[in-house]
C-alpha positions as CSV (number, residue, x, y, z in Angstrom):
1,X,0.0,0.0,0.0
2,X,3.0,2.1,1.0
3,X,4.3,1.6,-2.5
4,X,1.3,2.5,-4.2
5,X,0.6,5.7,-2.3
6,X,4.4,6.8,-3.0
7,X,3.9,5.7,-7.1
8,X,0.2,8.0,-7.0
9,X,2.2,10.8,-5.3
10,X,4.9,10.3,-7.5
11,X,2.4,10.6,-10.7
12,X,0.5,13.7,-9.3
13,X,4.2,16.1,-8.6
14,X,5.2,14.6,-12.4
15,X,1.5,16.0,-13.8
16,X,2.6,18.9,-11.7
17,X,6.1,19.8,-13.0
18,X,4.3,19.5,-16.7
19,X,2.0,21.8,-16.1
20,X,4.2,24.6,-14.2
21,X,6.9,24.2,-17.1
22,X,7.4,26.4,-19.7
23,X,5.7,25.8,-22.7
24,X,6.9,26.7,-26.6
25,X,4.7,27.6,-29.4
26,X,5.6,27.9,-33.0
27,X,4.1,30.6,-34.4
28,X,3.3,31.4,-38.7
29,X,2.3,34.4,-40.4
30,X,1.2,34.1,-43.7
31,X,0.3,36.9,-45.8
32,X,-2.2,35.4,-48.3
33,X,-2.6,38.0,-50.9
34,X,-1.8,37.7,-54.7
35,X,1.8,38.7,-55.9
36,X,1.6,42.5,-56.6
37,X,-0.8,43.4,-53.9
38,X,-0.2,44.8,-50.1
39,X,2.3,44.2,-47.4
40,X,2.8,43.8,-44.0
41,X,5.4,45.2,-41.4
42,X,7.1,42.8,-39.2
43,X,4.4,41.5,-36.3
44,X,4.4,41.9,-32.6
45,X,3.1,38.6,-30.9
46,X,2.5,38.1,-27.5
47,X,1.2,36.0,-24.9
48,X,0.1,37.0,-21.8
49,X,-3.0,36.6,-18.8
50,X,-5.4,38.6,-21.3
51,X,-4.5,42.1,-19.0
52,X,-3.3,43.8,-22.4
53,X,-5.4,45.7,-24.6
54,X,-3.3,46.9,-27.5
55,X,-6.4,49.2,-28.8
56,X,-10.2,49.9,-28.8
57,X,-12.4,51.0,-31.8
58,X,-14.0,54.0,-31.2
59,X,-11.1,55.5,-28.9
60,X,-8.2,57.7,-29.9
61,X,-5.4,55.9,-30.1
62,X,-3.2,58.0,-28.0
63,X,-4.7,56.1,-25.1
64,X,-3.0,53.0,-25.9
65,X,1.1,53.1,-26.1
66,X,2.4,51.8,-29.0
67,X,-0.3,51.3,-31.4
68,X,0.2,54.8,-33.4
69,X,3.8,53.7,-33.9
70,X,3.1,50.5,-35.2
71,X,0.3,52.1,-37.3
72,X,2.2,54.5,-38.9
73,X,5.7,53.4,-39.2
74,X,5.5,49.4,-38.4
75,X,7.7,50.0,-35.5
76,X,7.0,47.2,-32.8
77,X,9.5,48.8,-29.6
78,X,7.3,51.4,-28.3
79,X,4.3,48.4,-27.8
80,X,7.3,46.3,-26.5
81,X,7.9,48.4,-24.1
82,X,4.4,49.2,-22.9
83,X,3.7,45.6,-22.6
84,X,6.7,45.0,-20.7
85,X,5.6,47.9,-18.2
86,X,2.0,46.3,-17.8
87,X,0.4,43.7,-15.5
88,X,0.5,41.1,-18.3
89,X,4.2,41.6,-18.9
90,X,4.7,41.7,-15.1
91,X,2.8,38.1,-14.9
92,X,5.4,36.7,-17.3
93,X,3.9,37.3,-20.9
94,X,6.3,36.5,-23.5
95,X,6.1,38.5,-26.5
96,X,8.2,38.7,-29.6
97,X,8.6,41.0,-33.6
98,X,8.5,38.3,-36.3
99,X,10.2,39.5,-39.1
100,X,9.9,37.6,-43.1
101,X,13.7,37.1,-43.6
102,X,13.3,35.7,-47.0
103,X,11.1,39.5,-47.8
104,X,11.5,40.9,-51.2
105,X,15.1,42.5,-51.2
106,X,15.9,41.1,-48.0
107,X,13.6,43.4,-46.2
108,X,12.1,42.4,-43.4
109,X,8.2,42.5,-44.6
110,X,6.0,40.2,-45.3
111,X,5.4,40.6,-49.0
112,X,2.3,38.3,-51.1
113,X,3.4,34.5,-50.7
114,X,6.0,35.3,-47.5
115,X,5.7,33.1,-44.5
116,X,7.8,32.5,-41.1
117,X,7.4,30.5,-38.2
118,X,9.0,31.0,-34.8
119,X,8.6,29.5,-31.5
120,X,7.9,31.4,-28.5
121,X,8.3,30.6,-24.9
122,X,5.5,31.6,-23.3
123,X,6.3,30.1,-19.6
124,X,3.5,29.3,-17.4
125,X,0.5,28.3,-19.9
126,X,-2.0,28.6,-16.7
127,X,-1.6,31.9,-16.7
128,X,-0.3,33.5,-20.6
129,X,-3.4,31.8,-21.9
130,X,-4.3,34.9,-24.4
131,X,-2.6,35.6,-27.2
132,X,-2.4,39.3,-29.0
133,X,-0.8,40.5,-32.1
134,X,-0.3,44.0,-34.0
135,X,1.2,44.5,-37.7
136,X,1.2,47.5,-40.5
137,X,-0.5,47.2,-43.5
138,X,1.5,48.8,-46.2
139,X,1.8,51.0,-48.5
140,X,-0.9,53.3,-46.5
141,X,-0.7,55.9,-43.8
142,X,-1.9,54.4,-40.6
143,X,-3.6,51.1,-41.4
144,X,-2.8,48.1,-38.7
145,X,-3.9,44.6,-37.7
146,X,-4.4,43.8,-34.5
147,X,-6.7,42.2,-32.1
148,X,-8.0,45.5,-30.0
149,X,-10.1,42.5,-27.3
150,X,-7.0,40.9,-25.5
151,X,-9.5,37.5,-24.5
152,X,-10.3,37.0,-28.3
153,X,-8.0,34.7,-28.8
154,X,-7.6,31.7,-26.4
155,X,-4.5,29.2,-26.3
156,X,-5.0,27.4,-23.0
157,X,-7.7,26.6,-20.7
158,X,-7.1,27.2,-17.3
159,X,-5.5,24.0,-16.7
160,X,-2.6,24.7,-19.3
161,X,-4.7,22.6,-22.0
162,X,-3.9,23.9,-25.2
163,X,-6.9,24.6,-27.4
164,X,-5.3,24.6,-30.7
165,X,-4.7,24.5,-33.2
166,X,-5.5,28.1,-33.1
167,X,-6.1,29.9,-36.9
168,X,-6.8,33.7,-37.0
169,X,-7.7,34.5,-40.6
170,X,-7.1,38.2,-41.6
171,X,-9.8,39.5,-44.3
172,X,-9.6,42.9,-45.5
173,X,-12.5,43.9,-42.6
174,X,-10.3,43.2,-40.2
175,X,-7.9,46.1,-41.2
176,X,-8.6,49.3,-39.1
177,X,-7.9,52.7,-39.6
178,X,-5.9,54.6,-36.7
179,X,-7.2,57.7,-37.3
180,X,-3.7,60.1,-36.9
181,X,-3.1,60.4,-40.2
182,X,-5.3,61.1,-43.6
183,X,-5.4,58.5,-45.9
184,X,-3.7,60.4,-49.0
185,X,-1.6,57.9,-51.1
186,X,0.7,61.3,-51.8
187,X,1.0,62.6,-48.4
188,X,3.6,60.7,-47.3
189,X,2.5,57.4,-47.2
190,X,4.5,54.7,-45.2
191,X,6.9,52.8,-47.6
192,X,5.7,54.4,-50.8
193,X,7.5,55.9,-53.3
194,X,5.0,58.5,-53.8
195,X,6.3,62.3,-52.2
196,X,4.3,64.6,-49.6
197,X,4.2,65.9,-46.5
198,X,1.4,64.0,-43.5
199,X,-1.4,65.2,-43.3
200,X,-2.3,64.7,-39.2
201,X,-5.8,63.6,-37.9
202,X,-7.1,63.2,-35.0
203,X,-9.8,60.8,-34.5
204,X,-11.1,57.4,-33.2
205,X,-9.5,54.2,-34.7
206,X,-12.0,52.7,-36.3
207,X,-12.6,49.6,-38.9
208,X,-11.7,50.4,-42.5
209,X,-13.7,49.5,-45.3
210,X,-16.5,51.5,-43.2
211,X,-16.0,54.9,-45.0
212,X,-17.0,56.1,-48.4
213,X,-13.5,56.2,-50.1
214,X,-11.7,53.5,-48.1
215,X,-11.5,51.3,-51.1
216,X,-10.6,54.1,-53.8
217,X,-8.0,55.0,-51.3
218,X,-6.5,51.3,-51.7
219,X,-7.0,51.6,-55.8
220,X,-4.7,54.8,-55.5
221,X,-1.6,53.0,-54.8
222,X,-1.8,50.9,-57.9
223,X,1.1,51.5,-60.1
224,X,3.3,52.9,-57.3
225,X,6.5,51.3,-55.9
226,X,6.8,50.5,-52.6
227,X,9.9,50.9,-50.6
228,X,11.4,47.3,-51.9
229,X,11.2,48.6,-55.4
230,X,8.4,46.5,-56.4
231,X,5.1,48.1,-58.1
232,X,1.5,47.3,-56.4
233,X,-0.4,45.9,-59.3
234,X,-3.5,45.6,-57.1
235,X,-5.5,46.0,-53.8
236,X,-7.6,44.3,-51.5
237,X,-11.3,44.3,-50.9
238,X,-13.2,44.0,-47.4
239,X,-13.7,40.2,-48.3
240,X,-10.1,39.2,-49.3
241,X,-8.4,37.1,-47.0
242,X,-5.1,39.3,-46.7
243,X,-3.0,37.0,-44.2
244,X,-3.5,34.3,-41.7
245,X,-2.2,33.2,-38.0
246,X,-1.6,29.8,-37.1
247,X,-0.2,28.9,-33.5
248,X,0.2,25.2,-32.1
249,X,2.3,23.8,-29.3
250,X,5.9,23.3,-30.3
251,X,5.9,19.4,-30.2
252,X,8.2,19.0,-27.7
253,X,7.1,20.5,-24.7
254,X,3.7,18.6,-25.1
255,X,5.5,15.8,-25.3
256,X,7.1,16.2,-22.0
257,X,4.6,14.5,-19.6
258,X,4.3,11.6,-22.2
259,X,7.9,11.1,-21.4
260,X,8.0,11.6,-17.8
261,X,5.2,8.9,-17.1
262,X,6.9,5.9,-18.3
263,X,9.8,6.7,-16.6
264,X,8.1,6.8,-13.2
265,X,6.2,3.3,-14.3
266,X,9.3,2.1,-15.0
267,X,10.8,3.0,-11.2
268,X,7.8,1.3,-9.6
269,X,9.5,-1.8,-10.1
């Protein structure tokens, strides 16, 4: 009996030391839109205890560190920084930039057909159970991705079960306007050729495709380069699917329990 209380105890601090370890997931962005058509800046992942909100439609985006940056000129630090400084990143939320090495002229964009996948340590799954993302859509002034609910997007139950595999599909709806700058393909325009000077704006981020002119605005960057060199032959509508997410456990830290219990069936005898 003595033995067989020790082997149960044994099995429950193994389950234990599974749950409370670390866990890896490999990341991949995709952006799914035909050669010739829009990019995207490198993306700013995290996971985290679903205490980050990156954004809210209908606020001005001044509220929200980090978003206007990424927004207007793809840059990821400022949002770093303000998720480091929050509760989530003070839980132990992992976050990360995924950047398309193989981009068109070895730029770091995700160009039509470019992929990467990383893995991400997320550390306690009971706890960075949310995950949260934020890219630029380019050429354009200040349109982003990004999940503005910080719960929308679920990777573990509250036991550390992963609930993937998880797929975000990105349409052309999902794009949003920031609302700080006009949307004037010749007033300078991120990471278009095109010449001007920014037009500022001030008000609430919003979804695009919602305002008369939104698509025109898209159309007017056909036939211009974008910073690569490369000419945008054509431009997404509210129903295109413009990129996709996938997330699922990096194999071998689900595998890590499944190792541990034969060992300790194996020491029984």
């Amino acid at each position: 009996m003595r033995t067989a209380r020790l082997f149960s105890t044994g099995i429950v601090a193994l389950a234990a030391m599974a749950t409370a370890r670390a866990v890896d997931i490999d990341i991949t962005i995709e952006n799914t839109q035909p050669s010739g058509y829009f990019y995207f800046t490198p993306f700013w992942v995290a996971s985290h205890n679903g205490g980050f909100d990156s954004y809210d439609g209908g606020d001005f985006a001044a509220g929200f560190p980090g978003i206007t940056e990424i927004a207007e000129v793809g840059n990821t630090g400022p949002i770093s920084a303000a998720f480091s400084a929050s509760a989530a990143g003070a839980a132990g939320g992992a976050q990360d930039t995924i950047t398309a090495v193989s981009g068109p002229g070895d730029a770091p964009v995700f160009g039509p057909g470019e992929s990467q996948t990383v893995t991400l340590d997320i550390g306690d799954a009971t706890v960075n159970r949310y995950f949260s993302y934020a890219s630029m859509v380019v050429p354009s002034n200040d349109l982003f991705v990004a999940n503005g609910n910080p719960l929308a997007h679920e990777l573990f139950d509250a036991a550390g079960n992963f609930l993937g595999p998880v797929t975000i599909n990105l349409f052309g709806s999902s794009v949003n306007d920031n609302g700080t700058e006009t949307n004037s393909a010749v007033n300078d325009a991120a990471f278009s050729a095109l010449d001007g000077q920014s037009l500022p704006e001030n008000v609430v981020v919003r979804n695009f495709f919602t305002a008369p002119g939104d698509a025109d605005y898209l159309d007017s960057f056909v036939g211009t380069q974008v910073a690569t060199g490369d000419t945008i032959t054509g431009a997404f509508g509210a129903d295109t699917l413009i990129g996709r997410i996938t997330i699922t456990p990096e194999p071998g830290s689900l595998a890590l329990l499944a190792g541990l219990l034969p060992l300790a069936l194996r020491r029984r005898y």
